[in-house]
C-alpha positions in Angstrom: -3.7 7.8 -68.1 -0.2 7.2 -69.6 2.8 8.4 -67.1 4.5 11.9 -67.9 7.8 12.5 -67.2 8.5 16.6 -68.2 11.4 18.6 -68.3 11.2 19.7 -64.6 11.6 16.4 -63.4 7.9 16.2 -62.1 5.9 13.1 -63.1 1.8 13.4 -63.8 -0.3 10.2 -63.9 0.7 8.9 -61.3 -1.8 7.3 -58.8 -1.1 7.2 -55.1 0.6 4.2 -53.8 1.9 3.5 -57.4 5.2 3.6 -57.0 6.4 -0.7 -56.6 7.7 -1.2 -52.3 11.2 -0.7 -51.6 11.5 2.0 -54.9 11.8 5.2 -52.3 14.7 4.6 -49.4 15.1 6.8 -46.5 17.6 8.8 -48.6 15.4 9.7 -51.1 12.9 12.0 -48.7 13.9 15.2 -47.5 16.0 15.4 -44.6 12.8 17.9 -43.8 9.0 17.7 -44.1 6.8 20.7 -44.1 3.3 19.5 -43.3 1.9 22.5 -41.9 -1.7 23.0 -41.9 -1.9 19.4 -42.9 -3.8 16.4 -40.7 -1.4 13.6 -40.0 -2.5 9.9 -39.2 -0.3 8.2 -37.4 0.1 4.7 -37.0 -0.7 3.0 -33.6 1.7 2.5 -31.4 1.8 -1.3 -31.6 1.3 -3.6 -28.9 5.3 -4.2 -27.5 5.9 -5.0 -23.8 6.8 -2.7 -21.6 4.7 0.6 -23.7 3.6 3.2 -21.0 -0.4 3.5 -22.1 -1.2 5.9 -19.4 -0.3 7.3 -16.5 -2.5 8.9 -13.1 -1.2 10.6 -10.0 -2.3 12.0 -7.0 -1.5 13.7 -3.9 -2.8 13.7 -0.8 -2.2 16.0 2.7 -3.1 16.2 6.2 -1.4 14.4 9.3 -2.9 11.5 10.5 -1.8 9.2 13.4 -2.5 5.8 14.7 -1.6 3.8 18.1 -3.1 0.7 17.0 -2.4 -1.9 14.6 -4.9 -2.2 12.9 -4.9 -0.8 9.4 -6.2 2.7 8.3 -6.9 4.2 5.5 -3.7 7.2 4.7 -6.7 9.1 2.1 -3.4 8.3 -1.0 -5.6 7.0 -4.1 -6.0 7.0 -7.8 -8.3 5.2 -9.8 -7.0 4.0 -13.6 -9.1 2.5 -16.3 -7.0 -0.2 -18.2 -7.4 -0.6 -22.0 -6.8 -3.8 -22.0 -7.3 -7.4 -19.7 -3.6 -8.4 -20.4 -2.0 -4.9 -19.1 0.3 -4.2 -16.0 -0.6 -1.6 -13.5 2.6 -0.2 -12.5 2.2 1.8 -9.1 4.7 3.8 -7.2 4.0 5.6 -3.8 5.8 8.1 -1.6 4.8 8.4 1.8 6.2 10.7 4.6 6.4 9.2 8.1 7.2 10.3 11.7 8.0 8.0 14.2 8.3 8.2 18.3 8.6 5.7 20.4 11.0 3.4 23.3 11.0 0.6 21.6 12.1 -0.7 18.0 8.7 -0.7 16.1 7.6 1.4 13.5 5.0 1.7 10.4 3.4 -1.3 8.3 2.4 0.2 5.0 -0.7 -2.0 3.0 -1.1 -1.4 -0.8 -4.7 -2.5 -2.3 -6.6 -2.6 -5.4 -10.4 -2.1 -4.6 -10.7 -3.5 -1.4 -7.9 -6.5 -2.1 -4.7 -6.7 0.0 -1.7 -6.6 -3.3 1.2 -5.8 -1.2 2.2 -5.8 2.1 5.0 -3.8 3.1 6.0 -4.9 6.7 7.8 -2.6 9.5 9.7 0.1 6.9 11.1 1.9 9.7 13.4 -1.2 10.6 13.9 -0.7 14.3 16.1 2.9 14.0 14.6 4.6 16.7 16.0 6.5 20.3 14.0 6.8 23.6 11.9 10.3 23.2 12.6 11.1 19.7 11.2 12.0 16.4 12.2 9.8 13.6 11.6 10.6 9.8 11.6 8.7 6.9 10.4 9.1 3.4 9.2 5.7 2.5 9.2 4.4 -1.1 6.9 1.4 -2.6 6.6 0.2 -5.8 4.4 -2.9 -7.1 3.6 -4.0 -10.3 0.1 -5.6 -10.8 -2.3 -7.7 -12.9 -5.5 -6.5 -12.1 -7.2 -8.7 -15.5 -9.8 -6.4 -15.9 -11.3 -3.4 -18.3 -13.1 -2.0 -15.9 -12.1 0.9 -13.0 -9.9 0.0 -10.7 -8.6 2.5 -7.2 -5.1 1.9 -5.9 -5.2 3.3 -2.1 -2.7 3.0 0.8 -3.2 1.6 4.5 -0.9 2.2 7.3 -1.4 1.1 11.0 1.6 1.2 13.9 3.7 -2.4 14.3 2.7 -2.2 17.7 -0.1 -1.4 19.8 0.0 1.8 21.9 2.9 3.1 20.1 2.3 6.5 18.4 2.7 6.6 14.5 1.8 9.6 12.5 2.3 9.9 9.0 2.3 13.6 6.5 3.8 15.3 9.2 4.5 19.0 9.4 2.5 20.1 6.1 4.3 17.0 4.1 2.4 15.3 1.8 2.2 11.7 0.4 1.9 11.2 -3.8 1.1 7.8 -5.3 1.7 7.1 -9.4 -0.1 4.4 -11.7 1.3 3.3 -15.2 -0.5 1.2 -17.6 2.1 -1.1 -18.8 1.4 -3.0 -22.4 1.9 -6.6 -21.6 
């Protein structure tokens, strides 16, 4: 079929995809598109570092104390499902704390991936602490991870008190704690 340029400045004949690359510039579309009740493929979003894939959170509530120091589970998870073997698992947690105590001791926070230690926060209350008093904190932990896998993996929290016989309580006063994962393209 032989190209047809008319008087309106329409062309007929012309297949899809015929015009040569590089012939239509950004200037040459509409500075707006009108494509309702059209369907709209998209291409994917490519595969650079750093592309949020997906993101879970959770909360969780409901004071719980320790005296030992021995680790406990808080009840902060999430489970996430990575897309790919080669993706970061970005996780970010908020935890609300009370400690009392006489001496300079104070929370150790545990991070794991199934039933595997990934990060071990230490004593996060760093010794501020007065004879007989209540000490808050909101404590903040972020780790980024390589799990390797495709398959379902939970990110849960652990705390226990740095020393033994020393009261530790954490979600205090109707407080609650909130832990967020990010798939991270790699």
């Amino acid at each position: 079929m032989a190209l047809v340029l008319n008087g309106s400045g329409s062309i007929t004949g012309l297949s899809a995809g015929g015009l040569p690359d590089g012939s239509v510039t950004a200037d040459d579309i509409a500075s707006t598109l009108d494509l309702s009740g059209k369907t709209v493929t998209l291409a994917a979003g490519g595969t650079g570092y750093g592309k949020v894939l997906q993101v879970v959170t959770n909360t969780t509530y409901g004071l719980k104390t320790s005296t030992t120091n021995t680790f406990v589970d808080t009840g902060l998870s999430a489970s996430i499902t990575p897309s790919s073997t080669s993706s970061k698992i970005l996780i970010f947690v908020c935890n609300y704390e009370n400690y009392t105590a006489t001496t300079t001791g104070g929370i150790k926070w545990k991070l794991l991936r199934n039933s595997i230690d990934i990060g071990n926060f230490g004593n996060t209350t760093l010794g501020y602490h007065q004879d007989s008093s209540n000490n808050y904190f909101n404590v903040q932990m972020q780790w980024m991870d390589s799990p390797a896998t495709t398959s379902s993996v939970t990110y849960k929290t652990q705390f226990c008190s740095s020393y033994f016989g020393e009261a530790v309580t954490i979600m205090p006063d109707s407080t609650y704690s909130v832990i967020t994962i990010m798939e991270i393209a790699a």
